[in-house]
SEKOL-836921 format. One record per residue (C-alpha): residue number from 0; residue in three letters; x, y, z. Coordinates in steps of 0.02 Angstrom, whole numbers, plus 50000, padded with zeros to 5 digits. Example, Ala and Ser with C-alpha at 12.3 -4.5 7.8 and 13.67 -1.06 7.14 Angstrom:
BEGIN
REC 0 ALA 50615 49775 50390
REC 1 SER 50684 49947 50357
***
This chain:
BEGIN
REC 0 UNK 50151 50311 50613
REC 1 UNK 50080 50192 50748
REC 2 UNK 50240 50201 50875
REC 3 UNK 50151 50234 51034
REC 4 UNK 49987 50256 50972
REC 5 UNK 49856 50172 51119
REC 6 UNK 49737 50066 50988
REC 7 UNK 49594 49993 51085
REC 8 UNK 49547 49816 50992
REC 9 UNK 49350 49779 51023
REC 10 UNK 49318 49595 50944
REC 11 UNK 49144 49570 50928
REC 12 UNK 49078 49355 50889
REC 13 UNK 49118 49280 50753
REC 14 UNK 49215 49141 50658
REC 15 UNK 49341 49277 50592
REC 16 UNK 49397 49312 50781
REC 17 UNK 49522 49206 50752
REC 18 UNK 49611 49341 50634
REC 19 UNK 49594 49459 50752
REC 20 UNK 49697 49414 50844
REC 21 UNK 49850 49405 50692
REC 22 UNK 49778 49603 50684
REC 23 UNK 49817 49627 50876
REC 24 UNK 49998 49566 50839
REC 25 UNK 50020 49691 50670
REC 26 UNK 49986 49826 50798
REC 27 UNK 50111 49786 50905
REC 28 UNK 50241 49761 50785
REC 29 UNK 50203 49925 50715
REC 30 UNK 50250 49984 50879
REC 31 UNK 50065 50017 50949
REC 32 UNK 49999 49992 51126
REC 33 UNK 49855 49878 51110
REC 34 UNK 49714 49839 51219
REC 35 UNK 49591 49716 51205
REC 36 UNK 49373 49689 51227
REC 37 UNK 49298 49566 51201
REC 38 UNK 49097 49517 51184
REC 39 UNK 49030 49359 51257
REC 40 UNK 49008 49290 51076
REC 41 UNK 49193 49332 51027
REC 42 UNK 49259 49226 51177
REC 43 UNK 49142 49085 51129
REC 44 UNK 49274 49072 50961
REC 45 UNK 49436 49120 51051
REC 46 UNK 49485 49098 51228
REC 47 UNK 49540 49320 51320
REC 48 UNK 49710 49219 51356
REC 49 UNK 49739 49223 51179
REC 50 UNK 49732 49427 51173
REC 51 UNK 49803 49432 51326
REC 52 UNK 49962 49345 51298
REC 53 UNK 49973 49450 51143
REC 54 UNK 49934 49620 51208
REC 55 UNK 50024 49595 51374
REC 56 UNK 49893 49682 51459
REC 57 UNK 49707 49610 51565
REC 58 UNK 49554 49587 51409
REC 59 UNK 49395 49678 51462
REC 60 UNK 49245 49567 51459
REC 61 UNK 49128 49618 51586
REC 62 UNK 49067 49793 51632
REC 63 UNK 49084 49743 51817
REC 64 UNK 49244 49681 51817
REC 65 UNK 49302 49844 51902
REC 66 UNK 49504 49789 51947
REC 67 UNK 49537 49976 52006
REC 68 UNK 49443 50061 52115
REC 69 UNK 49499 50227 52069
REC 70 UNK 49436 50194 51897
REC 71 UNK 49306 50159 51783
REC 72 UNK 49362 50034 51681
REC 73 UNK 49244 50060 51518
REC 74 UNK 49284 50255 51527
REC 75 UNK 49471 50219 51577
REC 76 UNK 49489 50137 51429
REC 77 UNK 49398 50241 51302
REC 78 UNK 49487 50394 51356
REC 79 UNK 49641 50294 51333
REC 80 UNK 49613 50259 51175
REC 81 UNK 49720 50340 51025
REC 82 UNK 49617 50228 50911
REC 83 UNK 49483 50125 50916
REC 84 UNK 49468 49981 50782
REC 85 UNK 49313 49838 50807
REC 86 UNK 49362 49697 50717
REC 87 UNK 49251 49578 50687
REC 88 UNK 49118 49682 50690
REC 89 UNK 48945 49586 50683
REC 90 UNK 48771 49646 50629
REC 91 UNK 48721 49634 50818
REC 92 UNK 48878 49755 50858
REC 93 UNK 48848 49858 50731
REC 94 UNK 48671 49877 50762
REC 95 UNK 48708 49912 50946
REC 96 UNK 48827 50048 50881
REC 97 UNK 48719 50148 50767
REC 98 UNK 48572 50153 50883
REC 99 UNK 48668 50180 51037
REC 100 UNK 48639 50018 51143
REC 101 UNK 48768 49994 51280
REC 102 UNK 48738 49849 51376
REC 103 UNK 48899 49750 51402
REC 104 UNK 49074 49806 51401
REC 105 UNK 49130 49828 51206
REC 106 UNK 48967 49923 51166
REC 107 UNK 48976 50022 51320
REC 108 UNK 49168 50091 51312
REC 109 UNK 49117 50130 51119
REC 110 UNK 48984 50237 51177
REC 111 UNK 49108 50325 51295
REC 112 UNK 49252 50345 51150
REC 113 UNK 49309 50504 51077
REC 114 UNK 49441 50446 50975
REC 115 UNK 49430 50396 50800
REC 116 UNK 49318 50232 50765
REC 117 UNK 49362 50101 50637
REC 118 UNK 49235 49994 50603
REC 119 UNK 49276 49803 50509
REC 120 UNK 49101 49726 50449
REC 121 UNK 49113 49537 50440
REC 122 UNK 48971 49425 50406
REC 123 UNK 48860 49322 50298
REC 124 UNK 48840 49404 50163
REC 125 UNK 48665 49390 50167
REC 126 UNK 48668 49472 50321
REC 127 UNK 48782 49635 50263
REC 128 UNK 48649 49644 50104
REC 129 UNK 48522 49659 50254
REC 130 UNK 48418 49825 50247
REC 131 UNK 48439 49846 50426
REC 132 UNK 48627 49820 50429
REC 133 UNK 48638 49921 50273
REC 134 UNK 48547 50063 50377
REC 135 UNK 48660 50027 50513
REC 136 UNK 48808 50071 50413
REC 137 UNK 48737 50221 50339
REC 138 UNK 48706 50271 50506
REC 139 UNK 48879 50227 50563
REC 140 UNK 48961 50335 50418
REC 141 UNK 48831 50471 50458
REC 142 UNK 48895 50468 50648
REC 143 UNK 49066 50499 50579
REC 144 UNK 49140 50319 50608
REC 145 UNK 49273 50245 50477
REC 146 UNK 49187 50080 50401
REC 147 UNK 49297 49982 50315
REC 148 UNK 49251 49890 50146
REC 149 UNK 49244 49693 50183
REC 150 UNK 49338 49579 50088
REC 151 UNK 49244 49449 49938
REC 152 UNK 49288 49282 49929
REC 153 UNK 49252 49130 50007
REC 154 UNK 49151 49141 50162
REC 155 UNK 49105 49000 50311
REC 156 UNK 48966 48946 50242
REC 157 UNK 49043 48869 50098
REC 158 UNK 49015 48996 49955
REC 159 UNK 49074 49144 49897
REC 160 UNK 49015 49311 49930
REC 161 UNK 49040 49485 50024
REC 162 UNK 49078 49490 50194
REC 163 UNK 49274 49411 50251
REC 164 UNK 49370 49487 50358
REC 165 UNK 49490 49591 50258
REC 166 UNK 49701 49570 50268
REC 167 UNK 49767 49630 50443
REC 168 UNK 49881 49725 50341
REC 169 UNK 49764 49814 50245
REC 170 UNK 49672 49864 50419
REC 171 UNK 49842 49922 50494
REC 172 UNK 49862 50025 50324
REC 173 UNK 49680 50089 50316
REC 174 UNK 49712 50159 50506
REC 175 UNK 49894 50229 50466
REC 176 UNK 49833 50319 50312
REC 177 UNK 49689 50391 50410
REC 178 UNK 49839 50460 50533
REC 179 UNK 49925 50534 50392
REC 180 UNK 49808 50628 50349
REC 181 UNK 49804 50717 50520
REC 182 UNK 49977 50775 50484
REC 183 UNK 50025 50948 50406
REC 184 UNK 50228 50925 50420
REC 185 UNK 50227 50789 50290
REC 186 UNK 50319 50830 50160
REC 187 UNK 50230 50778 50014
REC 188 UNK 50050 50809 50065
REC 189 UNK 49952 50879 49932
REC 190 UNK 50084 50832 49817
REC 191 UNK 50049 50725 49650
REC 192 UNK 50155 50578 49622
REC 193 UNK 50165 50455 49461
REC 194 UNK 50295 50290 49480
REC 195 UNK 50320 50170 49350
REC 196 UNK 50381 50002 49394
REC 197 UNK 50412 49804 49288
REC 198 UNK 50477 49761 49151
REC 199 UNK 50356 49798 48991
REC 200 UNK 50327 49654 48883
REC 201 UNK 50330 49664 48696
REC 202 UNK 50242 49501 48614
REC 203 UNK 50303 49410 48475
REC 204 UNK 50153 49296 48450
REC 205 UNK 50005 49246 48591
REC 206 UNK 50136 49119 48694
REC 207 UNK 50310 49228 48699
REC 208 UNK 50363 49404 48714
REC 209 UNK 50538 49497 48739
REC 210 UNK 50563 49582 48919
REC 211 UNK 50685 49605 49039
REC 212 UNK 50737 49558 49222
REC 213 UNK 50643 49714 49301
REC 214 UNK 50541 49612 49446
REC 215 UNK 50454 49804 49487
REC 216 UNK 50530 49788 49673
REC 217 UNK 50601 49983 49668
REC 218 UNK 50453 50045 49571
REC 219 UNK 50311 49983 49713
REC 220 UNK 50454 50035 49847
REC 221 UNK 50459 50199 49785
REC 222 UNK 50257 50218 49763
REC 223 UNK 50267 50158 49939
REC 224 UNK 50392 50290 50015
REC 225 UNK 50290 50439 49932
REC 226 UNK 50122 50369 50013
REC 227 UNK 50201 50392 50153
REC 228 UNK 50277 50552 50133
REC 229 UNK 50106 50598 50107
REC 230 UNK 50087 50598 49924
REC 231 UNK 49937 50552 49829
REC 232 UNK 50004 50422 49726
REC 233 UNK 49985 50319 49546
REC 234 UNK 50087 50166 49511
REC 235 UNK 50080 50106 49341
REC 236 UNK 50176 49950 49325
REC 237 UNK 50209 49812 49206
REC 238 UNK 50253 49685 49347
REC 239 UNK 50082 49554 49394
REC 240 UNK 50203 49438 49533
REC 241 UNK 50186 49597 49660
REC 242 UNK 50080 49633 49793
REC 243 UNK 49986 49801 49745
REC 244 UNK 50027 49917 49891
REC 245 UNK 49876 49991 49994
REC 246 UNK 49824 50166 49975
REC 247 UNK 49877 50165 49796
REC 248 UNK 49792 50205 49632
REC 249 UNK 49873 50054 49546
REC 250 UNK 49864 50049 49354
REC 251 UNK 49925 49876 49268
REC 252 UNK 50006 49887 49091
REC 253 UNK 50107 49759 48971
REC 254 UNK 50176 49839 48846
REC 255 UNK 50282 49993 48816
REC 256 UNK 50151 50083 48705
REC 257 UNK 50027 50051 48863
REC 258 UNK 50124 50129 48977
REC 259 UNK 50172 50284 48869
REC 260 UNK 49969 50301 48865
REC 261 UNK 49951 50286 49062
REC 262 UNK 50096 50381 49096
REC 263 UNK 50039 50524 48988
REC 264 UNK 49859 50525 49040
REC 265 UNK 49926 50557 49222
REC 266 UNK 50062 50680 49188
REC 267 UNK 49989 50855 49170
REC 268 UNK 49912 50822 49350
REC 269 UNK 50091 50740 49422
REC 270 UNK 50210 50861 49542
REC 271 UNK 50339 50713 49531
REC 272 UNK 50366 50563 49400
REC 273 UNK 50455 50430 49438
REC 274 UNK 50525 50325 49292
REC 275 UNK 50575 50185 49381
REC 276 UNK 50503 50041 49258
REC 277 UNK 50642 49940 49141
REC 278 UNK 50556 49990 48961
REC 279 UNK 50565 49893 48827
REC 280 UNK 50700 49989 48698
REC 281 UNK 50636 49853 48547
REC 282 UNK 50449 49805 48511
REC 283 UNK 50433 49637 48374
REC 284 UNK 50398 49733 48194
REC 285 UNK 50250 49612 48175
REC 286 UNK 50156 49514 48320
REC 287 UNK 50085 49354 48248
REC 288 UNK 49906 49311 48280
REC 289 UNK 49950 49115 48308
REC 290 UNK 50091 49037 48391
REC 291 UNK 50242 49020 48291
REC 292 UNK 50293 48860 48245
REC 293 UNK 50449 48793 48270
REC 294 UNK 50497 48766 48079
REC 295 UNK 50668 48830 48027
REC 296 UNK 50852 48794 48120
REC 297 UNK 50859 48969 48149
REC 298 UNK 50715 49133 48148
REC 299 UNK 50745 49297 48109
REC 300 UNK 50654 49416 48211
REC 301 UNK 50634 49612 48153
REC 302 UNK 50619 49734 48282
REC 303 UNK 50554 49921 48287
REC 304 UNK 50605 50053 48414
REC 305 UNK 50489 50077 48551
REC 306 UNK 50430 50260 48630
REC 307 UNK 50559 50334 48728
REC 308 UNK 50459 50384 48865
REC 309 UNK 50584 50466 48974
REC 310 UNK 50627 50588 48823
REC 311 UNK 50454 50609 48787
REC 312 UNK 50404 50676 48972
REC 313 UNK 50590 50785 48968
REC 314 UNK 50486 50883 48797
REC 315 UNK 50326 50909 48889
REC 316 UNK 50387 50935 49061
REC 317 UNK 50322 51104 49143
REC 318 UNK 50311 51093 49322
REC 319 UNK 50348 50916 49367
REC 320 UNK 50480 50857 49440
REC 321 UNK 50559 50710 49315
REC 322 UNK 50680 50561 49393
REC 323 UNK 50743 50400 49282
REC 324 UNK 50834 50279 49309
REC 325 UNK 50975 50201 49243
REC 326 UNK 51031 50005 49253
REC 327 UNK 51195 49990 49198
REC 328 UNK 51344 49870 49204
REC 329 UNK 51479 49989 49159
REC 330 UNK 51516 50185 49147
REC 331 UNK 51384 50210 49260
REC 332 UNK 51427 50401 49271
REC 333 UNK 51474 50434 49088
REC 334 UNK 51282 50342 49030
REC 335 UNK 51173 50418 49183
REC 336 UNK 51247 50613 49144
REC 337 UNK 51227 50574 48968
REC 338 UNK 51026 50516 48991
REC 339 UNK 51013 50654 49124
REC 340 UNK 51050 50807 48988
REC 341 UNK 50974 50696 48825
REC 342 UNK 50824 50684 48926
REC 343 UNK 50799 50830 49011
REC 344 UNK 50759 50749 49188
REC 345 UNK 50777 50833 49342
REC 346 UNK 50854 50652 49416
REC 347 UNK 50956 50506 49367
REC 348 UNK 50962 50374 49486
REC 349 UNK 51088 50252 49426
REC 350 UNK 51147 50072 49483
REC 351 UNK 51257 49933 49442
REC 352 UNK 51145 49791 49400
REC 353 UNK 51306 49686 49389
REC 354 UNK 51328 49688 49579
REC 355 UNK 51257 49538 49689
REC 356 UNK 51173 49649 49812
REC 357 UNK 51115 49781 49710
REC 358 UNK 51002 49774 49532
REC 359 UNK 50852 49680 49474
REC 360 UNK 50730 49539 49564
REC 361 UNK 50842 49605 49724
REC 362 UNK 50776 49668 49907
REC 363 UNK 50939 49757 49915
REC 364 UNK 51004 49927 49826
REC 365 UNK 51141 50034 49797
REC 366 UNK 51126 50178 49702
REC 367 UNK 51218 50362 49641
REC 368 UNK 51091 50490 49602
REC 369 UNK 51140 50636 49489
REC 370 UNK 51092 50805 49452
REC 371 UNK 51147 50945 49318
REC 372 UNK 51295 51041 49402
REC 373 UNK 51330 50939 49566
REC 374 UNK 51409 50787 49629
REC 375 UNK 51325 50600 49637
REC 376 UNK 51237 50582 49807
REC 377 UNK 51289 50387 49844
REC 378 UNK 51169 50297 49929
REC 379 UNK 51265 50125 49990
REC 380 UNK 51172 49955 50007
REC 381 UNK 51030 49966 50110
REC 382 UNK 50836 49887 50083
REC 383 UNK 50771 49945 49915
REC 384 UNK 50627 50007 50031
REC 385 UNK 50753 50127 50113
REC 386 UNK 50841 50198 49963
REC 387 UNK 50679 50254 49906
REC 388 UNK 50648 50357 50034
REC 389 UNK 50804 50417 50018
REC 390 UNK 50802 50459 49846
REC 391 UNK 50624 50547 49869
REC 392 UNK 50705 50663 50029
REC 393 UNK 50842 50694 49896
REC 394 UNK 50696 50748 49783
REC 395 UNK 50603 50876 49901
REC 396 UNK 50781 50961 49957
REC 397 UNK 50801 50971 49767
REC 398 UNK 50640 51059 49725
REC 399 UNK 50639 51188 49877
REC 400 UNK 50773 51258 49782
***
């Protein structure tokens, strides 16, 4: 998405500088060409070398530092620019940006940029809450710039509040999904997609519950892979150890019955479900209220069938595409044709979890996907995050039929 995009970096003064330049580098290794300004205040925190050594290319600091004479260097720059990001931006920045005062380098190539503007507030809290800098922003958003959300937590001062400087990551993401929205040839835009991921957990008392080994890994890889296919996309998963992947809706459930409810409150609306969570087959008959003691040599423990979701979502199906999964450890064909008929899915992706490369709490997959009246498609061991896309292309051949 970034590979040879020209992102022009303007780091306005403040203590968070210092991530700024970690943002500079996820750029790069997303492929982008990155250019750096810099405000007096910013190189008060962190030396231009810094950026430089980084970016492999001169940091603009001063709007007379004219190095070619054949060129501008504020206007070179801004009609360089693919993308602009400024990161830290200050009140003083920002104020100089919604009221159109250019009078050093960073405001002054701004002023001269056509290209897309991502703006990063960070600050005292205090300061965002500001009426001016709240009219600032207003004014920003009015002028059609991109101004990010900051982050909450604890700030410089010593306290918590709003203001930090959010993830690099999450800026690299907020930019990329702003690109794929400029694209018409994905193929998933203005497509629907549900993915369920985790292992549900059915509790026995307040302290212990039954589960399996589902870490959620090809669940959030596959939510992932139809984000950027250009899908708008929920992820309901039972898994809490995971990161929850940017650009998301992200739903968090425990149990079975909870994630039959948020499945099926998102279904009528879905183009594509993914049923890539490990459910629960058994829910505890009774959940106790207090911790069980440990009283008898041995317990007897009673338990009830759970919702078949799968089946359920194979009844009601209409226009949605259905895929499940299947972890298995033996007759992997025999069991995933059998749950592809008896549950009317469009999809079975199956996979020995008995393998050492392949299976749960792995970064590594290997899969056979089947379909009603065609051979398995085997996808060999590869990252989990490339067998999703893989299985999601498999997907879009399968419904242009």
């Amino acid at each position: 998405m970034l590979e040879n995009k020209n992102v022009a970096l303007y780091v306005s003064g403040g203590i968070a500088v210092y991530k700024a330049a970690d943002l500079a580098r996820q750029f790069i290794k997303q492929g982008a060409n990155v250019k750096v300004a810099m405000t007096a205040s910013a190189r008060e925190f962190v030396s231009p070398l810094t950026f430089q050594i980084l970016s492999k290319h001169h940091v603009y600091t001063d709007t007379f530092d004219e190095r070619e004479g054949d060129q501008v260097s504020h206007i070179h720059l801004a009609d360089w620019t693919d993308i602009a990001v400024v990161a830290p931006a200050t009140a003083n920045t920002l104020a100089k940006l919604a009221n159109g005062i250019a009078d050093d380098f960073v405001s002054t190539a701004l002023m001269a940029t056509t290209a897309p503007v991502f703006v990063v507030p960070t600050m005292n809290s205090h300061m965002l809450e500001n009426p001016a800098t709240v009219r600032n922003l207003q004014q920003l958003e009015a002028d059609g710039r991109f101004v990010m959300e900051p982050d909450t937590g604890f700030l410089a001062e010593g306290y918590e509040g709003k203001g930090r400087f959010p993830e690099a990551v999450n800026i690299v993401e907020t930019v990329k999904g702003f690109l794929r929205t400029q694209l018409n040839n994905l193929p998933l835009k203005n497509k629907q997609v549900v993915v369920t991921a985790g292992g549900t957990k059915e509790r026995i008392d307040p302290v212990r519950y039954i589960t399996n080994d589902s870490s959620g890994k090809m669940g959030y890889s596959l939510a992932i892979a139809a984000r950027d296919l250009g899908a708008t996309v929920t992820l309901i998963s039972a898994s809490r150890q995971l990161v929850q992947p940017f650009g998301v809706a992200f739903v968090q459930v425990d149990s079975a019955k909870e994630m039959q409810e948020a499945v099926m409150q998102a279904y009528e609306q879905a183009d594509i479900v993914v049923m890539a969570a490990a459910v629960s087959d058994y829910r505890p008959s009774n959940q106790a209220v207090e911790k069980i003691k440990k009283n008898e040599a041995t317990m007897t423990l009673t338990l009830d069938k759970t919702t078949d979701i799968l089946a359920e979502l194979g009844k009601q199906k209409q226009h949605q595409f259905l895929i499940g999964f299947a972890a298995e450890t033996n007759n992997l064909e025999k069991y995933a044709r059998g749950k592809l008929k008896q549950k009317k899915a469009d999809m079975i992706v199956a996979n020995d979890v008995s393998k050492p490369h392949a299976g749960f709490n792995k970064d590594t997959n290997e899969v056979s996907i089947f379909m009603a009246d065609e051979d398995p498609i085997e996808l060999s061991v590869r990252s989990k995050q490339e067998i999703a896309t893989e299985i999601l292309r498999v997907a879009i051949n399968q419904m242009k039929k």
